[in-house]
C-alpha positions as CSV (number, residue, x, y, z in Angstrom):
1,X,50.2,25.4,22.9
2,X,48.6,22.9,25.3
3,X,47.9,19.6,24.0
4,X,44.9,17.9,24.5
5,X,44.3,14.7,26.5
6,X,44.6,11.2,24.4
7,X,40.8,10.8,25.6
8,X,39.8,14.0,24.1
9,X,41.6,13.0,21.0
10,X,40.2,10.1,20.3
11,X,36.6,11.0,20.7
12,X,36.9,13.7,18.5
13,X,38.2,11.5,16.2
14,X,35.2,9.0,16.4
15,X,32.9,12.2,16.5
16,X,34.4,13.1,12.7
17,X,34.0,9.7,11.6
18,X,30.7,9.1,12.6
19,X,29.5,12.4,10.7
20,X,31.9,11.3,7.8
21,X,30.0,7.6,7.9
22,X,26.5,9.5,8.0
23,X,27.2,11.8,5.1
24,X,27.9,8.3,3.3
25,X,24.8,6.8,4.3
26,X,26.3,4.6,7.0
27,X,23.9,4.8,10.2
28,X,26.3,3.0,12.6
29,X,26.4,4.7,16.2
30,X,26.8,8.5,15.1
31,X,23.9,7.8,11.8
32,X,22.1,10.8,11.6
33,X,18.4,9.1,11.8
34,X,15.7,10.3,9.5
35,X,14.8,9.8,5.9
36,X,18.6,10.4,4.6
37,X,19.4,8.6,1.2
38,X,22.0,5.3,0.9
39,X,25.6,5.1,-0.1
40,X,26.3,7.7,-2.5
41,X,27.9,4.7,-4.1
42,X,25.2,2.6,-4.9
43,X,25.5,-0.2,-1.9
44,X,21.9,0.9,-1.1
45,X,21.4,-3.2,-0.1
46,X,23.1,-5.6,1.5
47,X,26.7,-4.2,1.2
48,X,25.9,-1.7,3.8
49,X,25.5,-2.4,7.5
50,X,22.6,0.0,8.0
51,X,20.4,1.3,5.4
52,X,20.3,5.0,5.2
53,X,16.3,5.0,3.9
54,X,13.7,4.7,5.6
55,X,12.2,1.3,5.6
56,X,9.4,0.7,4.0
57,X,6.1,3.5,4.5
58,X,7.1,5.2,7.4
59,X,4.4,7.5,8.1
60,X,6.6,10.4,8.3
61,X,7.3,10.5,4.9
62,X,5.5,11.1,1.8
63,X,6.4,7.7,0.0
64,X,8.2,6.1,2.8
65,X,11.3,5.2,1.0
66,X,15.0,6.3,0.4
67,X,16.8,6.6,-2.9
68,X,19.5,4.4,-3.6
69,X,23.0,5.2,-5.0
70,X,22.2,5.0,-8.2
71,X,19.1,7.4,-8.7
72,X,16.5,4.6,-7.9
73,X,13.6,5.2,-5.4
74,X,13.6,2.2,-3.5
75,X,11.1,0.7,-1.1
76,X,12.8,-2.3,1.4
77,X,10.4,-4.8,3.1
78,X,9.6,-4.0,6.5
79,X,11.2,-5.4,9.8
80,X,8.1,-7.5,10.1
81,X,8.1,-8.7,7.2
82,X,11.6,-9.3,6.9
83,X,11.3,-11.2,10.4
84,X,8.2,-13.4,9.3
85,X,9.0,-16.6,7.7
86,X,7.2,-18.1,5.0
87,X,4.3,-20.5,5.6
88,X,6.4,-23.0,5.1
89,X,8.6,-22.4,8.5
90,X,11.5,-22.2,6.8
91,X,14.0,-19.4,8.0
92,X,13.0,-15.8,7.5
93,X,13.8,-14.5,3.8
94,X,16.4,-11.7,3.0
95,X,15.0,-8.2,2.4
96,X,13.4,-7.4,-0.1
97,X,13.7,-3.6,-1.8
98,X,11.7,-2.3,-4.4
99,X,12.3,-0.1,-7.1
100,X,9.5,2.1,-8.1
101,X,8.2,2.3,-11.4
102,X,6.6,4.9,-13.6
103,X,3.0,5.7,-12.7
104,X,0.7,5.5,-14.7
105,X,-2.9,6.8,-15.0
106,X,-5.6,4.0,-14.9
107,X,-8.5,6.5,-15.4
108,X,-8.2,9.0,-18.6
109,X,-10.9,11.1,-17.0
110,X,-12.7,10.9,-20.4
111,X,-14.3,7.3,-20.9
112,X,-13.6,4.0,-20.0
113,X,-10.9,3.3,-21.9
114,X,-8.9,0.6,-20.1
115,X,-11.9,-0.6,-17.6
116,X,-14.1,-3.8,-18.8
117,X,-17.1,-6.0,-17.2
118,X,-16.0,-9.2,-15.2
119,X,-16.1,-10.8,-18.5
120,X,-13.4,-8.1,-20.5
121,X,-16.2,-7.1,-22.5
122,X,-17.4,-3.3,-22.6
123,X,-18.2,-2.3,-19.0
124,X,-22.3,-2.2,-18.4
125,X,-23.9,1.8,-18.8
126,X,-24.6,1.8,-15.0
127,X,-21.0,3.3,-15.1
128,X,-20.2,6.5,-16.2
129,X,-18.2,9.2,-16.4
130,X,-19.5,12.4,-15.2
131,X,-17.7,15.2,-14.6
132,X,-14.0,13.7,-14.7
133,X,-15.2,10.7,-12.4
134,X,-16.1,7.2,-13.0
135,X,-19.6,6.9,-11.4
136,X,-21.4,4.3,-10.6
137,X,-24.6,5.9,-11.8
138,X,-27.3,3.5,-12.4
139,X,-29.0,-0.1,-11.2
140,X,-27.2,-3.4,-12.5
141,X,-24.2,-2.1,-13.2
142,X,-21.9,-5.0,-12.1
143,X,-18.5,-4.2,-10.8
144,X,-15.9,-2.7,-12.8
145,X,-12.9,-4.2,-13.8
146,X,-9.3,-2.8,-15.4
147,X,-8.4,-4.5,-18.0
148,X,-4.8,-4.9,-16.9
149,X,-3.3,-7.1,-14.0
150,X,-1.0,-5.8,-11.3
151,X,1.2,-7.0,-8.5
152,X,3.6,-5.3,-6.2
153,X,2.0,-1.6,-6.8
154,X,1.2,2.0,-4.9
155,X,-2.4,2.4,-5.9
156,X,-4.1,5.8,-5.4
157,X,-7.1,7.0,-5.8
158,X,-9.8,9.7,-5.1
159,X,-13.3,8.8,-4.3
160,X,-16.6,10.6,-3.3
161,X,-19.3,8.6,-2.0
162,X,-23.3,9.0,-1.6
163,X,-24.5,9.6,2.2
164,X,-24.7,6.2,3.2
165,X,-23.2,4.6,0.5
166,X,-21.5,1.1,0.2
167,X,-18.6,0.0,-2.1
168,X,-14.9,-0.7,-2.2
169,X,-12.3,-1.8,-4.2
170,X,-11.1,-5.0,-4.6
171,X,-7.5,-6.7,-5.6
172,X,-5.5,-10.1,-5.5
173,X,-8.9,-11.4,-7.1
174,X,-9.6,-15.2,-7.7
175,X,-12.8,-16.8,-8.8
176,X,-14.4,-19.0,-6.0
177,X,-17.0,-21.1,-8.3
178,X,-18.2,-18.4,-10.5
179,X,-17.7,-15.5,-7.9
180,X,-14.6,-12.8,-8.0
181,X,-13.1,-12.6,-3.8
182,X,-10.7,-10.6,-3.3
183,X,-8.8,-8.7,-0.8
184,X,-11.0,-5.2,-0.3
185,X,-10.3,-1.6,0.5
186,X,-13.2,-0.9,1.8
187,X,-15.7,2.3,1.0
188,X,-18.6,3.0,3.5
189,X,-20.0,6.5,4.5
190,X,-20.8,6.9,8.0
191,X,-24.2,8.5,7.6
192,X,-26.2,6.2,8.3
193,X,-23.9,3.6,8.5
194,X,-22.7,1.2,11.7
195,X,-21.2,-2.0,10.7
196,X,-18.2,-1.9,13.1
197,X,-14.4,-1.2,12.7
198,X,-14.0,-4.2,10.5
199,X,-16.2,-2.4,7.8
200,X,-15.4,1.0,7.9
201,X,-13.4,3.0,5.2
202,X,-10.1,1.8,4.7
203,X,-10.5,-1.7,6.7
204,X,-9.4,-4.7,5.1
205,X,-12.8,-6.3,4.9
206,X,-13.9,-7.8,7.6
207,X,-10.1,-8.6,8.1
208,X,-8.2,-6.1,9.4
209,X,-10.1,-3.3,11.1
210,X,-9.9,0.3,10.5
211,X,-9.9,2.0,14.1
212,X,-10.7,5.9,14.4
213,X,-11.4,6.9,10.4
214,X,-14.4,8.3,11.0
215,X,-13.4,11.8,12.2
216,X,-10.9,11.9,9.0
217,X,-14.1,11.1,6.9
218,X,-15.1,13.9,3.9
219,X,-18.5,14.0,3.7
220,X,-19.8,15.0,-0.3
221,X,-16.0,15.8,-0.5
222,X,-13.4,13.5,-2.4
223,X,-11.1,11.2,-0.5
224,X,-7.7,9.9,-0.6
225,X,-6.9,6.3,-0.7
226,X,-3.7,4.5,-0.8
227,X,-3.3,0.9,-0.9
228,X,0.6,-0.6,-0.9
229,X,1.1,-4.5,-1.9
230,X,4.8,-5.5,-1.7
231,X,5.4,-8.7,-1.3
232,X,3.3,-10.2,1.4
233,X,2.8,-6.8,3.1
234,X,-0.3,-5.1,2.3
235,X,-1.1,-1.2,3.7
236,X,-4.4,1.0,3.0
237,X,-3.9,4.7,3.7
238,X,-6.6,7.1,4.1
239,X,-6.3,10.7,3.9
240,X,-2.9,10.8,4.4
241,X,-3.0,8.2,7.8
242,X,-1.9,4.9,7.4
243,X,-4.8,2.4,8.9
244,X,-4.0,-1.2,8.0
245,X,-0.4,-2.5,7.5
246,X,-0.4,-6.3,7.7
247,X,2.1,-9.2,6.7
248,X,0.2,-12.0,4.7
249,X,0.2,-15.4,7.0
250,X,1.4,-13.4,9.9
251,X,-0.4,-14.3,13.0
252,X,-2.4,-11.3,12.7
253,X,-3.5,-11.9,9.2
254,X,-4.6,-15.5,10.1
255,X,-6.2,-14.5,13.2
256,X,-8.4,-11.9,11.3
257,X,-9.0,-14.4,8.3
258,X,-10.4,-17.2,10.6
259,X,-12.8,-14.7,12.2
260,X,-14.1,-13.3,8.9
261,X,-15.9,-14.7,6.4
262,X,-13.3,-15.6,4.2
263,X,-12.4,-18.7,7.1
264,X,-12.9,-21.9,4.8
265,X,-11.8,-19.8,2.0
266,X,-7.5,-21.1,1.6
267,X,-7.0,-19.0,-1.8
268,X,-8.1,-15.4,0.3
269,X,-5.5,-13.1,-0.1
270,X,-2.9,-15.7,-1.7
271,X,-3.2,-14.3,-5.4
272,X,-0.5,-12.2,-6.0
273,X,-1.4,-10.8,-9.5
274,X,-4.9,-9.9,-10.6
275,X,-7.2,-7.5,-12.2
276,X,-8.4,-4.4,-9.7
277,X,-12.5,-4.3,-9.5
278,X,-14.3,-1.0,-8.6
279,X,-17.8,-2.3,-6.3
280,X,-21.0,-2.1,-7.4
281,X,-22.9,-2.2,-4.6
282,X,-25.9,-0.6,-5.2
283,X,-24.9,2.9,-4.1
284,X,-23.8,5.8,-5.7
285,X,-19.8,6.3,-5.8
286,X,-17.1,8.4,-7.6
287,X,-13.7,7.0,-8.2
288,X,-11.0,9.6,-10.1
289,X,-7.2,10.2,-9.9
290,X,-6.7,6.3,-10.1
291,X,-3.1,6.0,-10.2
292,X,-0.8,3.1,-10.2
293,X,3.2,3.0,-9.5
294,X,4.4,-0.4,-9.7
295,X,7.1,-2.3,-7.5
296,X,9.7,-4.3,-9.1
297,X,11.7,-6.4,-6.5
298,X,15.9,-6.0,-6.5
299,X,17.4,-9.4,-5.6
């Protein structure tokens, strides 16, 4: 039998190793690509030269992350974030991978159980719940606030607004002399409706704009919304499509912040666990399917 060359033998041999490292998890030059799980031995972190999930929300994927070696969805930081250094200038930190928690329903689809007023009393009777939905039904009504405080979370929602309704929802809340700011996913039907990217559905109000939702827009329909805080990185989805990503005290989170209204405001965006509020803002809106996974950070 004719032997083959030493060059043929030795690529062959990297061509078997490289699909040997890729069935392991290792990307490396001969990795696979795609959403393929770590080490089957648990180095899902930094014990591994290339990480074999996909980082953080890619938009090809359902949830965006891999699972690591030992049964754990995990979410890693993105490159961005990864590469952004604190305010502080100091050198960038190491990533940072999440494990996911169990969700949990915020909304029975009954009552109110689990929602208050700004104060943590009873919420007010302009919300209701009508037909599996919290509504915001009636005049005065107030925002509506959970009860509980989150950070580092997947929060998803439904919602169905009024033609030409206004409202949002609103997280990493502080209270700026007697009023709750927060960070806002914001809720606006287009009927009727023209306040520019920067206020459309999904936008980071008045922040980070939301460019080209209104063709993906369900008019007397419910729609999905997604909002991702990990860290300092902050996403909304929208009917599947991820609009905002943004990394907080990047340069395009301070560019947007001294343009909006929240410019003399230092605390905007800086609170990293708070209460969620639902808007009241005078219009008719149905929230349901108000689901939270939290994020707990692997170090």
């Amino acid at each position: 039998m004719k032997m083959k060359s030493p060059a043929v033998l030795v690529s062959a041999t990297f061509l078997v190793l490289g699909a040997a490292a890729a069935s392991f998890g290792y990307g490396g030059s001969y990795g696979r690509g795609g959403d393929l799980p770590p080490h089957r031995f648990g180095k899902a972190y930094d014990e591994v030269p290339v990480y074999r999930g996909a980082p953080a929300y890619r938009a090809a994927s359902g949830y965006g992350g891999g699972f690591s070696g030992y049964g754990i969805p995990a979410y890693r930081e993105s490159a961005a974030e990864a590469a952004c250094p604190p305010a502080s200038g100091d050198s960038a930190p190491a990533p940072v991978y999440y494990e996911l928690g169990e969700s949990i329903s915020l909304f029975n689809g009954v009552d109110l159980t689990g929602w208050t007023d700004k104060e943590g009393n009873a919420p007010n009777s302009g919300w209701q719940v009508q037909d599996g939905a919290i509504c915001r039904a009636e005049d005065g009504a107030g925002s509506l606030y959970t009860a509980g405080e989150f950070d580092n979370f997947i929060l998803e929602f439904d919602f169905k607004a009024a033609r030409g309704a206004n409202s949002g929802l609103k997280y990493r809340l502080w209270d700026q002399d007697g009023d709750v700011l927060g960070c806002e996913y914001q809720i606006l039907d287009p009927e009727g409706q023209d306040h520019g990217d920067l206020h459309d559905t999904a936008a980071l109000y008045d922040v980070i704009p939301a460019i080209g939702v209104r063709d993906l827009f369900k008019q007397d329909e419910f729609n999905h919304a997604k909002i991702v805080v990990k860290g300092n990185h902050i996403e909304h989805w929208f009917n599947g499509r991820r609009i905002v990503s943004v990394l907080v005290r990047s340069p395009q989170w301070n560019e947007g912040v001294a343009k909006s209204k929240f410019a003399d405001l230092p605390q905007f965006g800086q609170n990293p666990r708070s209460r969620f509020f639902l808007q009241d803002h005078g219009d008719k809106v149905w929230f349901k399917n108000v689901t939270l996974t939290p994020l707990k950070p692997l170090r």
